[in-house]
Backbone bond lengths (Angstrom), bond angles and torsions (degrees), N, CA, C in turn:
res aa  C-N    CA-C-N  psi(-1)  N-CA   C-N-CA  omega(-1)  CA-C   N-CA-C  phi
1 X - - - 1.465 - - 1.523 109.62 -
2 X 1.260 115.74 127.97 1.553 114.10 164.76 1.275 111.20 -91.76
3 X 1.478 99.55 172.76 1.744 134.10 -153.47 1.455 85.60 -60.01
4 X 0.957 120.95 -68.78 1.243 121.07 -155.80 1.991 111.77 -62.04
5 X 1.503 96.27 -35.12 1.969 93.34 177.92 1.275 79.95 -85.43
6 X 1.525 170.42 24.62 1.306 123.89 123.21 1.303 122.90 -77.96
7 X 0.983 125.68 -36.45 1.411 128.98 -176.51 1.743 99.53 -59.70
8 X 1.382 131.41 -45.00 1.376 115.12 170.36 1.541 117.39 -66.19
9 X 1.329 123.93 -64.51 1.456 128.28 150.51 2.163 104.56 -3.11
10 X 1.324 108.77 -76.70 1.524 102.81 172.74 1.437 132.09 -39.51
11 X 1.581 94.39 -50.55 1.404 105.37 172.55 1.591 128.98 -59.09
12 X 1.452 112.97 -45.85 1.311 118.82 154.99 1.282 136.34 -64.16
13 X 1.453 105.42 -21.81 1.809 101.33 161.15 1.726 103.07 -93.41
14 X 0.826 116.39 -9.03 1.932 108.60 170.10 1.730 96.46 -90.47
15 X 1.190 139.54 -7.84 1.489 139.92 178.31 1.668 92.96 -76.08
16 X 1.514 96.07 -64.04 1.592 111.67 -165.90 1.759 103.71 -48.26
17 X 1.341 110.57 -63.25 1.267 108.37 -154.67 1.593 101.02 -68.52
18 X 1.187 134.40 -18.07 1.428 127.77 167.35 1.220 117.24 -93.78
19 X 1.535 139.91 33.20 0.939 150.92 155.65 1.664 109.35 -111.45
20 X 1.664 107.14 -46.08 1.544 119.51 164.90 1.744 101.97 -36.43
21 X 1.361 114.40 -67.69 1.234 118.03 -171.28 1.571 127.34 -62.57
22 X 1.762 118.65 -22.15 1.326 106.35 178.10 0.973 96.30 -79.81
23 X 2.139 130.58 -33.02 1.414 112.31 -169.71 2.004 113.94 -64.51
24 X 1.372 107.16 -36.32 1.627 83.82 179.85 1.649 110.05 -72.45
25 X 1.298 118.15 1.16 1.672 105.06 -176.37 1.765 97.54 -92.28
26 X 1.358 128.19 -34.39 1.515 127.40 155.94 1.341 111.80 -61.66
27 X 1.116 133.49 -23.03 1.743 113.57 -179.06 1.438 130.92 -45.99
28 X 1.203 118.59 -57.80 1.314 138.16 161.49 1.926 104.50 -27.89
29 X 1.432 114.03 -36.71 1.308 94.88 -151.54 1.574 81.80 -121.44
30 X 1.236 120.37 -2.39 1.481 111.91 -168.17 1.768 97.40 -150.22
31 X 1.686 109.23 83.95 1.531 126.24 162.84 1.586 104.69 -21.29
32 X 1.224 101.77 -84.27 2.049 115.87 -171.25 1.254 105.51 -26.14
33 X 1.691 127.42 -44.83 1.349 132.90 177.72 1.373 109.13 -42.32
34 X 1.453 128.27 -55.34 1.527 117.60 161.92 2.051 117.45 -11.95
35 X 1.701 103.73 -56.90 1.434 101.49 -157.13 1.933 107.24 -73.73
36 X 1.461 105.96 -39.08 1.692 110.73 165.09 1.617 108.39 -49.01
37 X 1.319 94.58 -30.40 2.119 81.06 178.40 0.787 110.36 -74.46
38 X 1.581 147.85 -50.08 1.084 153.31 140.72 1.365 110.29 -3.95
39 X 1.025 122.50 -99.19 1.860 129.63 176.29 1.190 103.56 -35.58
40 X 1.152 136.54 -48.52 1.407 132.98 -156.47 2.243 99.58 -84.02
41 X 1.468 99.37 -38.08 1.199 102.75 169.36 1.587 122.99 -46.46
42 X 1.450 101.92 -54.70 1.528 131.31 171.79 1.557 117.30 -50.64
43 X 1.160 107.41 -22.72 1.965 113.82 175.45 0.933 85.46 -112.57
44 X 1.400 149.69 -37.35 1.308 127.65 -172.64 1.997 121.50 -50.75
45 X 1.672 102.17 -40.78 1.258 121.20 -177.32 1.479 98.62 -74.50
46 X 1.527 125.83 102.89 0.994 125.83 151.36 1.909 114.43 -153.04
């Protein structure tokens, strides 16, 4: 991997995981949020 695909690679798992986190802090108040975790889980695995 080069310098540069890690530094994006980082950026997209620091995107992910602060998006991971508003959806479980909306869950409670927003059901559907379940299905973005899902998808978002699903790009996450790569």
């Amino acid at each position: 991997m080069g310098k540069a695909e890690m530094v994006e690679a980082a950026e997209v798992t620091s995107i992910y995981n602060h998006l991971n986190c508003r959806l479980k802090a909306n869950l409670a108040l927003n059901p559907p949020a379940k299905e973005l975790m899902k998808a978002l889980a699903s790009v996450g695995r790569y």
